[in-house]
N, C-alpha and C positions, 0 to 999 in steps of 0.2 A: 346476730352473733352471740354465742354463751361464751362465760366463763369459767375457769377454775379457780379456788382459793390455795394457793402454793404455801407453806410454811416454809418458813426463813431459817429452821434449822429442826431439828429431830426429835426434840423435847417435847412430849404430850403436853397438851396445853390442860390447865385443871380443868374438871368438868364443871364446878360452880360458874366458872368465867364464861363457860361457853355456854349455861341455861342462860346464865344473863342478857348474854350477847343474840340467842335465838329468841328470845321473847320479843325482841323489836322486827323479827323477821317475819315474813308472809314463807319463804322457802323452808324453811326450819323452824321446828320447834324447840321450844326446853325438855322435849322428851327425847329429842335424837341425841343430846348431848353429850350422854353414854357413852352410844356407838360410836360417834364420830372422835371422841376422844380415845378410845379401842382402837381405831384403823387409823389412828392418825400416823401413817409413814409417810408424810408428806404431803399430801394432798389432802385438804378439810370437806371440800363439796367439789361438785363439778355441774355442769351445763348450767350454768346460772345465768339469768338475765342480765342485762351489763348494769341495769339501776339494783336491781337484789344485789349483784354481787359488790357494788357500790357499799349500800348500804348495808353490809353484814360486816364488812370490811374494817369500815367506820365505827359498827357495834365491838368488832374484835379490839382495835386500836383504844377503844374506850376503857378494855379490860387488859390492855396490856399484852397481847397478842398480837402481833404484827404479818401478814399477810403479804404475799403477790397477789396480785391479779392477773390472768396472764388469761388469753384468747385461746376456746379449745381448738382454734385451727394450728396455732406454732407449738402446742406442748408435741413433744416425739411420738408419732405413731409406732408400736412395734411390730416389724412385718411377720408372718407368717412365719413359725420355725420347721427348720429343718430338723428334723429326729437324730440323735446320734447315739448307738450303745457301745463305744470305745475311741479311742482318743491315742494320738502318737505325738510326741515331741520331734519336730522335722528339724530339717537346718535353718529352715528361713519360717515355718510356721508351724501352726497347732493343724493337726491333722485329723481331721473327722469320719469315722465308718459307721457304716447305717449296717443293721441288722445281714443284710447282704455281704458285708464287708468291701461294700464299695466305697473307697475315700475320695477325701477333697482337703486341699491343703489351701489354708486363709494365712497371709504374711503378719508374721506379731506384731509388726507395727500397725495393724490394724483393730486391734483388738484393743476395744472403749472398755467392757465391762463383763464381770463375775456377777453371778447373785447366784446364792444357795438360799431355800428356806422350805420350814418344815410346815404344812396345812392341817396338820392331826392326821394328814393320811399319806404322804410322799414327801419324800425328800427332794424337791426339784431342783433342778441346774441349769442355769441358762447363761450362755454365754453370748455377750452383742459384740459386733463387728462396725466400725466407724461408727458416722452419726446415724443410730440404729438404721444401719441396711441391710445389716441380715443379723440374723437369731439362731442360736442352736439349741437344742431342747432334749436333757433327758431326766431319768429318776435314778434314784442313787439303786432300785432294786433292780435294772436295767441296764446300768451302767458296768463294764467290764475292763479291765485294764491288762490283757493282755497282749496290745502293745504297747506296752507302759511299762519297760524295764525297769526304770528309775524308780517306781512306786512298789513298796514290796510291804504293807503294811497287814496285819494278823486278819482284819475285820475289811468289809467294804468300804465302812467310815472312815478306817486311820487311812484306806487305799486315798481316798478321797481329799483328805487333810491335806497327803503328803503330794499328792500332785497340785491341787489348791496351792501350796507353798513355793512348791517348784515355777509352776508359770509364776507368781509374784515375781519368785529372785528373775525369770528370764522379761519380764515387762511389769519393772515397778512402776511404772505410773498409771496400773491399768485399774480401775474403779471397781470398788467392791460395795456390794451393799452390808446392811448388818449384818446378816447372818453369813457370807463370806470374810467378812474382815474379823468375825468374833473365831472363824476355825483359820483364822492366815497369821494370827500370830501364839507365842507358850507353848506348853508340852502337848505331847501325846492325846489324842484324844477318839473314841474309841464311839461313842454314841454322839456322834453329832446332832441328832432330834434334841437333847438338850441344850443346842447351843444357836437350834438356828429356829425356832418358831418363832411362827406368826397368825395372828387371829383367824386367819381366812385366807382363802387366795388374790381376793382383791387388793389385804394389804400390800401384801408380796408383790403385787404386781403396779399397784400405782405407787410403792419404792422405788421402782427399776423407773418408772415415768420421771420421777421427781429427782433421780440422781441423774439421768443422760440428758432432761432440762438442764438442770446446772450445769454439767458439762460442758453444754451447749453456748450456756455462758459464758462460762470462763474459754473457749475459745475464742469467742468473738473479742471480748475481752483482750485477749493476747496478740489477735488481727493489729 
């Protein structure tokens, strides 16, 4: 069984702390400490042995860096997405059509999570459904809002913002990552690429791991 190292909240951890912390390690070195403090949204390593992950763990806690350790078998697998280039606000759900303009309507009370974010080259959008059972997936240069009356924004971005806002008001407690929650609240905004990057796409996307984790949490939690 491997491991991942989960951080306990969103704060880049200093890179001094974490050469320190990698020099006792056989998996890491004090030259990865860079990057991993770059991609740190959540997730520090993954597939790790359970005595490395142990032990790196311990090296963190040393520096003041507190860590999960969690089994790569229960972090959230995310399935396979479905493509969508436009989107309808229904009575009972978010309604999805694929380039064919064939739709499919998912109930809002099902809808776990938002994540917008910029890779240097797309603006991607994905939207999870419960505890990731399904995924829907597009790019904002792809995405079209004509059936989206309520969205009437100058740019594809503000088009973006202003429906982003709208599912907020219709399911507030639905989960955003960074770069959704930085365009879901304040004025106007017209170039979302300044508001939603991320180093790479891996960070973007072991964000979306590390918030439907938690989530996952705090349901059981609430069981």
């Amino acid at each position: 069984m491997t491991y991942a190292l989960l951080q306990r909240s969103m704060t880049p951890p200093p890179i001094e702390a974490l050469q320190r912390a990698f020099q006792r390690s056989d998996a890491l070195s004090a030259a990865d400490a860079v990057f991993v403090a770059d991609d740190a949204y959540g997730i520090l390593a993954r597939d790790l042995p359970a005595e490395e992950a142990q032990n790196i763990a311990a090296s963190l806690a040393a520096e003041e860096i507190q860590v999960d350790l969690v089994a790569e078998r229960d972090l959230p697998r995310l399935p396979d997405a479905e493509v969508f280039s436009s989107i309808q606000f229904g009575a009972n759900g978010l309604k999805f059509f694929d380039a064919r303009e064939h739709g499919n309507e998912v109930p809002y009370h099902l809808l776990r999570m938002i994540a917008i974010g910029y890779d240097k080259k797309d603006v991607r959008v994905e939207v999870v459904f419960g505890d990731a059972v399904l995924r829907y997936h597009t790019t904002l240069a792809h995405l079209h809002f004509h059936h989206t009356p309520e969205v009437s924004g100058r740019t594809p971005g503000e088009n973006l913002v202003q429906w982003l806002r709208l599912v907020v008001k219709r399911v507030p407690n639905v989960v955003l990552n960074r770069g959704a929650a930085n365009l879901a609240g304040g004025g106007d905004i017209e170039h979302v690429e300044d508001f939603v990057g991320y180093p790479r796409a891996s960070a973007f996307n072991e964000e979306i791991i590390w918030l439907l984790w938690h989530a996952r949490q705090a349901d059981a939690a609430a069981k």
